[in-house]
NUPA-21578 format. One line per 5 residues: for each residue x, y, z of C-alpha. Coordinates in steps of 0.02 Angstrom, whole numbers, always signed. Layout:
! NUPA-21578
X/Y/Z  ...
! end
This chain:
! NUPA-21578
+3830/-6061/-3732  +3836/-5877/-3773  +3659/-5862/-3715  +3677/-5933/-3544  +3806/-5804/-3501
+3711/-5690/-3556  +3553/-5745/-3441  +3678/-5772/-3307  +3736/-5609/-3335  +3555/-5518/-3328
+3494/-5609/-3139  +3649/-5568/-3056  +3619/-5392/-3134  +3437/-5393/-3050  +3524/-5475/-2910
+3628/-5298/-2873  +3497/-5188/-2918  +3372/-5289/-2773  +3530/-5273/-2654  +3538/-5085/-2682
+3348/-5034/-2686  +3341/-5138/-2515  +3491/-5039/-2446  +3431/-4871/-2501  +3271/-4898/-2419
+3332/-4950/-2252  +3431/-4778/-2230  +3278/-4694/-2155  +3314/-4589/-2028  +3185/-4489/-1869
+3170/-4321/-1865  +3202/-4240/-1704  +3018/-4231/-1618  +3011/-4415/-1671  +3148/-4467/-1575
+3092/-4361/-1429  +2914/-4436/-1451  +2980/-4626/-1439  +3074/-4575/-1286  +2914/-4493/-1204
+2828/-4660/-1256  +2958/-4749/-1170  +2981/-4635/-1005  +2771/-4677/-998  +2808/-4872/-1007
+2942/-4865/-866  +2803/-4768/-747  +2722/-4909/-661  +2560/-4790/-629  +2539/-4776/-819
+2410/-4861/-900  +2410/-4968/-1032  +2302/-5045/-1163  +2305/-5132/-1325  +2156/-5180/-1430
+2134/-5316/-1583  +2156/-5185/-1682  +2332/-5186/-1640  +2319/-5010/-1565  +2427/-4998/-1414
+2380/-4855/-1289  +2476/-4766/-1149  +2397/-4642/-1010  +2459/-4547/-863  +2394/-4391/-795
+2364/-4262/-941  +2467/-4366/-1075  +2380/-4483/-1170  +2466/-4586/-1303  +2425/-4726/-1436
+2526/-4807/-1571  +2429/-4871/-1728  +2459/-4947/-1879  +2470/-4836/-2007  +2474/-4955/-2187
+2602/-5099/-2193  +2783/-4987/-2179  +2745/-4880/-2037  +2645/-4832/-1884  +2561/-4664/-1812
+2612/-4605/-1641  +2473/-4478/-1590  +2526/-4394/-1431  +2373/-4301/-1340  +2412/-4163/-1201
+2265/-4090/-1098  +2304/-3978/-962  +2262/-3845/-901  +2408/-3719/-981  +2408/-3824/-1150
+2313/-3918/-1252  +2405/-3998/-1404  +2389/-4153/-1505  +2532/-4229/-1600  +2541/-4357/-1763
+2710/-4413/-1783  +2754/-4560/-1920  +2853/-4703/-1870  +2943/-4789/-1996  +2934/-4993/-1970
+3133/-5004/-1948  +3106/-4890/-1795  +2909/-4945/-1756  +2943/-5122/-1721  +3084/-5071/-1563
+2937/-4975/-1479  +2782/-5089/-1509  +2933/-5230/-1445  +2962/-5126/-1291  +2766/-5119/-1269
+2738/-5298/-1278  +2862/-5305/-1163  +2823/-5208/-1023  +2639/-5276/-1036  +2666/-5450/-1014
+2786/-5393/-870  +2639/-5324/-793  +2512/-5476/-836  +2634/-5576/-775  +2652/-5479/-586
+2449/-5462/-587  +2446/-5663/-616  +2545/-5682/-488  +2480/-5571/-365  +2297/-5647/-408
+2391/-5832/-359  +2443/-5761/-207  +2272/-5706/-143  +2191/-5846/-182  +2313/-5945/-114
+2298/-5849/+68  +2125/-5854/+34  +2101/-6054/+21  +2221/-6062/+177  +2080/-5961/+290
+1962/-6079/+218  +2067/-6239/+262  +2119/-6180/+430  +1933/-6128/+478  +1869/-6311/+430
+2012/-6385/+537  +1945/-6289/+676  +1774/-6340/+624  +1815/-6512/+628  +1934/-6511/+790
+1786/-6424/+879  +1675/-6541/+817  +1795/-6705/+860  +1807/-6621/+1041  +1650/-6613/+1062
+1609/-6782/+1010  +1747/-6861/+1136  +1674/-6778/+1296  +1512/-6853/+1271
! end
């Protein structure tokens, strides 16, 4: 019996110890210019002239004007925001490390705002065809009328 206490004793001992390494690894915290990074990344993905992209590679990429942005995958627990200036005054390019506690709030806000803007495109596409098909149905009513007319004052 002595024993089985004792075994008891030793997993809820582990049990602790996996409770505290988990908590102690969650208190990661951004610098400053990583904060101000993720906010530049999402000032770009409010800007409805910015353009996006994401490959298979799950790379997601943001440009507008002389900013150019990507976030990548950078091993399992965190990604690599590279942020690329080219103008004119300054040139400067940026590596900033993401941890995945903070990583997966921007690639969510990403995914986001893309399928947002799949979604208006899709919609928009609709609608053209849409007017499109009408000229086409409204021209063979004519057709036909025209033709029906014709037909009736012989």
């Amino acid at each position: 019996m002595n024993t089985y206490k004792y075994l008891r004793f030793r997993v809820r001992i582990r049990k602790i110890c996996k409770f505290l390494t988990k908590n102690i690894n969650n208190k990661v915290y951004l610098s400053s210019y990583e904060e101000k990074g993720i906010k530049l990344w999402k000032l770009l993905l409010r800007d409805e002239t910015t353009h996006m992209s994401y490959s298979s590679l799950d790379i997601r990429q943001l440009s507008k004007g002389n900013v150019f942005m990507t976030f990548k995958p950078d091993g399992i627990t965190s990604y690599i925001l590279t942020i690329v200036n080219i103008s004119d005054n300054n040139k400067s390019l940026f590596e900033l490390h993401i941890p995945e506690k903070y990583s997966n709030k921007v690639l969510h806000s990403f995914d986001f705002e893309h399928e947002k803007r799949m979604n208006k495109l899709e919609r928009e596409k609709n609608q053209i065809i849409e007017t499109h098909i009408d000229k086409l149905i409204q021209i063979e009513e004519s057709n036909l009328k025209n033709k029906n007319n014709l037909v009736i004052s012989k």
